[in-house]
Structures are given as C-alpha cells and as structure tokens.
C-alpha positions as CSV (number, residue, x, y, z in Angstrom):
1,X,11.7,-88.2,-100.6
2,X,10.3,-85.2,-100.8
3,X,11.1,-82.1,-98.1
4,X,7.9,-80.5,-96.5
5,X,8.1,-76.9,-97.2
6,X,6.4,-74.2,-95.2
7,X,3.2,-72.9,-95.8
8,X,3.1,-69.4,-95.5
9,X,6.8,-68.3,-96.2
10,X,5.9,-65.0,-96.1
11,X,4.6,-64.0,-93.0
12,X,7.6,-65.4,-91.2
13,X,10.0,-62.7,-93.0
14,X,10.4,-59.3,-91.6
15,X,9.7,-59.2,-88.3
16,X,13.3,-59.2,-86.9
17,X,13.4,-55.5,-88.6
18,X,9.9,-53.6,-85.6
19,X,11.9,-55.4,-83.3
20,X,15.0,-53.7,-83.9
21,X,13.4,-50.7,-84.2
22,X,11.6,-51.0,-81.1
23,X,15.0,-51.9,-79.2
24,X,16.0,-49.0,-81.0
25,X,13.5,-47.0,-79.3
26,X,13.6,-47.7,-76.4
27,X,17.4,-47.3,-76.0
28,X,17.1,-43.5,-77.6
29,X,14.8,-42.8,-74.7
30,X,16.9,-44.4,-71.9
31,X,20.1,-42.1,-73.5
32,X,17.8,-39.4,-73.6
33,X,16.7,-39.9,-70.2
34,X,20.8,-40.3,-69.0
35,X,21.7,-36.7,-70.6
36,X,19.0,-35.4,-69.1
37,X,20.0,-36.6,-65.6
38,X,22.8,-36.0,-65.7
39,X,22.5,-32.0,-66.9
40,X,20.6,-32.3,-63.5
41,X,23.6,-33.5,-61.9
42,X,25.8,-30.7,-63.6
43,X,23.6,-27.3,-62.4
44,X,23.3,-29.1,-58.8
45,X,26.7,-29.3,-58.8
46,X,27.2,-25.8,-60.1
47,X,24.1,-24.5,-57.5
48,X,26.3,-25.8,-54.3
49,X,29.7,-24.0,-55.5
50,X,27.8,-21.0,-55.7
51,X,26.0,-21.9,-52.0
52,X,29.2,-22.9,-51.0
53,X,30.7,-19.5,-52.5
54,X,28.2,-17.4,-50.2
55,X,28.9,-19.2,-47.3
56,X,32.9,-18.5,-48.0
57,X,31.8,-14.5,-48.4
58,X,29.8,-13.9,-45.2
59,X,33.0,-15.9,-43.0
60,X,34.9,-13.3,-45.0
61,X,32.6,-10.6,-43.7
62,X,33.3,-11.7,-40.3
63,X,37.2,-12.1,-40.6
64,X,37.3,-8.1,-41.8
65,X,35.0,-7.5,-39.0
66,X,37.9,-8.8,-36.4
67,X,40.2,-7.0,-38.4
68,X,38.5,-3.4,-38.2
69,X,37.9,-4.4,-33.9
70,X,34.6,-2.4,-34.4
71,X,33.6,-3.6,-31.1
72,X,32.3,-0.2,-29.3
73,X,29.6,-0.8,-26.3
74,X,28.8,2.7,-26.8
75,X,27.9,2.0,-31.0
76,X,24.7,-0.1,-30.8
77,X,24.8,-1.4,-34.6
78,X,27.7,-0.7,-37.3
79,X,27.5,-2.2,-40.6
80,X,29.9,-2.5,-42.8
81,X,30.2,-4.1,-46.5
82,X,32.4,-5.1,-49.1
83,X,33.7,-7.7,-52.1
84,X,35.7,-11.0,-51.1
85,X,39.8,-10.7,-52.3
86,X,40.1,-12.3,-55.5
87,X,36.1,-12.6,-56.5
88,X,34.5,-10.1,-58.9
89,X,30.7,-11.1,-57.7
90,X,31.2,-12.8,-54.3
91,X,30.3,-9.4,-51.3
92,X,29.5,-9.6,-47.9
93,X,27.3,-7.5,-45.6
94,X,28.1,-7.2,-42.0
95,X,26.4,-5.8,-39.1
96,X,27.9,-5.5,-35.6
97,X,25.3,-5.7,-32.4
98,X,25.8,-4.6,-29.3
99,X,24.4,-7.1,-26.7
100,X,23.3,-6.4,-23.5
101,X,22.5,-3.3,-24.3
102,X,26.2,-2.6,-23.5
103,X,26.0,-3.3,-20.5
104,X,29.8,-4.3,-18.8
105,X,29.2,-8.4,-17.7
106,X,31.7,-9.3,-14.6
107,X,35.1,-11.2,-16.0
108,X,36.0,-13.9,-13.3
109,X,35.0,-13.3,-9.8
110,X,37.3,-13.3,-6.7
111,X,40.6,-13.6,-8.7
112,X,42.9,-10.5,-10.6
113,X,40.5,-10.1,-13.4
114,X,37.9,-8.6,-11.2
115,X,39.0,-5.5,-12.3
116,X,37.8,-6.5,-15.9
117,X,34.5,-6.6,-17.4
118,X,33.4,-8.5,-20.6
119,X,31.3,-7.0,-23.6
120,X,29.0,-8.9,-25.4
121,X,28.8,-8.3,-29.1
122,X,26.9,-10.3,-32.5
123,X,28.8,-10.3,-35.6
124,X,25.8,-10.9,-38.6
125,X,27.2,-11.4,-42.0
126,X,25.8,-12.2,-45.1
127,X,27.6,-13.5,-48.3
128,X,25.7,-13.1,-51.5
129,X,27.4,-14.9,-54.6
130,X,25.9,-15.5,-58.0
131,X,22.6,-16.9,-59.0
132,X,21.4,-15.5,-56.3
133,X,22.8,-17.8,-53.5
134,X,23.1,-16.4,-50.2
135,X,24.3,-17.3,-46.6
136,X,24.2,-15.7,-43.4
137,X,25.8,-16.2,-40.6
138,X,26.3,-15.4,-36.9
139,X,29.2,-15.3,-34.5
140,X,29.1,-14.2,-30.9
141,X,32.0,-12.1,-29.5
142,X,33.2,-10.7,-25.7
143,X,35.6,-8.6,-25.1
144,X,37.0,-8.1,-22.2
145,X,37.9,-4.5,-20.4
146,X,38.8,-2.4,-18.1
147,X,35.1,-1.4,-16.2
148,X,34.9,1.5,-17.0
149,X,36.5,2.2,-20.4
150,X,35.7,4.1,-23.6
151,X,37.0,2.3,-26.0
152,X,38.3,4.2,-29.3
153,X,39.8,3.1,-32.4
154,X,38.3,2.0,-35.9
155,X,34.9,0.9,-34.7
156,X,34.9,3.8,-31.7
157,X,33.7,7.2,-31.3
C-alpha cells in the first residue's frame, strides 16, 4: 500500500523562519520601548531630588533668617543670601518684610502682657538648586515687645 505524499512539499517549508523574525521584531521594539521608559523614569527621578533640593535651600534661607533675628519694624525690607552647609550649588535668597507697615499690634488684652505689642513680619526665601529647579517659600513671624521699643542687634539700626 502505497503512502499518499504531499503535493506541493515546497511551499510548506520555511515559513517558521518570517515568523520568528517577526516575533523577533516585535520584542526589539517592546525592549526598546522599556529602556526608553524607563530613562524617563530615571531624569524624573533625578528632576524631584533637585525640586526637592530647592525646597531644602529656601527652609535653609529661613532657618539663617531666625538665626540673624533681622526682625526691625523700623527696616521695611532686608535681604540677605547665601549657599546651603555642605552643597556646592544649592543657595538661598531671603527677604524680610515688615507688615503692617510696622505698626505695633496689641499682645493680649486685659491681662500682664498689655504692656507688650506684637510685630508682624514675612520671611520670603527662595532656594535655587541645579537644573534650574527652584522653590519659594513664605513664613509669617510676630514678635512680641515692649510698645515702644527700638529694637537693635543684627537686623537693627
């Protein structure tokens, strides 16, 4: 008995070999398209530790603002600047307000601190780091006082 063979043996053969070669495609553009993604992911990460680094300089520029107590009704702006301890690149820019045009706001009525006023003051610091990022930020102060006081020191007359 005799076996039935195919009739067109030859178009069968090969066609395992633009398949692979199409899987082969289309996995070198999904790998392309991870690496990719993820270099994304990498300067993203990289862009918020140097937004994160700004933030950290202008809340430096506030603590050395405490430190100097430039808080002076009489000064209506001071501005001071300088480079965060420990970072070559990281500075801050600080500018002290006077609110209220200095005017002295009463402490608590009615009890011993009457005798006290309280001065209203803006601390605005900014905190440049590199690539350009940069944060600002704003704190509020009083300070409270004899009435009617001059006061002198680092940030007075």
């Amino acid at each position: 008995m005799r076996v039935p063979s195919p009739r067109h043996p030859r178009r069968t053969r090969g066609v395992a070999l633009p398949i692979a070669l199409i899987l082969l495609t289309l996995l070198l553009l999904l790998a392309t398209a991870a690496m990719r993604s993820a270099g994304f992911g990498f300067i993203m990460a990289g862009n918020e530790q140097f937004r994160e680094a700004a933030f950290l300089a202008a809340e430096t520029g506030i603590e050395q603002t405490y430190a100097m107590g430039a808080f002076n009704p009489e000064n209506t702006t001071l501005s001071t600047s300088g480079t965060v301890p420990g970072a070559s690149t990281d500075t801050y820019t600080t500018q002290v307000v006077t609110q209220l045009q200095g005017a002295p706001q009463g402490a608590v009525y009615g009890s011993s601190w009457n005798a006290f006023s309280t001065y209203h003051f803006e601390i605005r610091s900014t905190g440049r780091s590199a690539r350009g990022a940069s944060a600002t930020n704003v704190q509020g102060v009083a300070v409270i006082a004899p009435a009617a006081v001059v006061i002198t020191g680092a940030g007075g007359p």
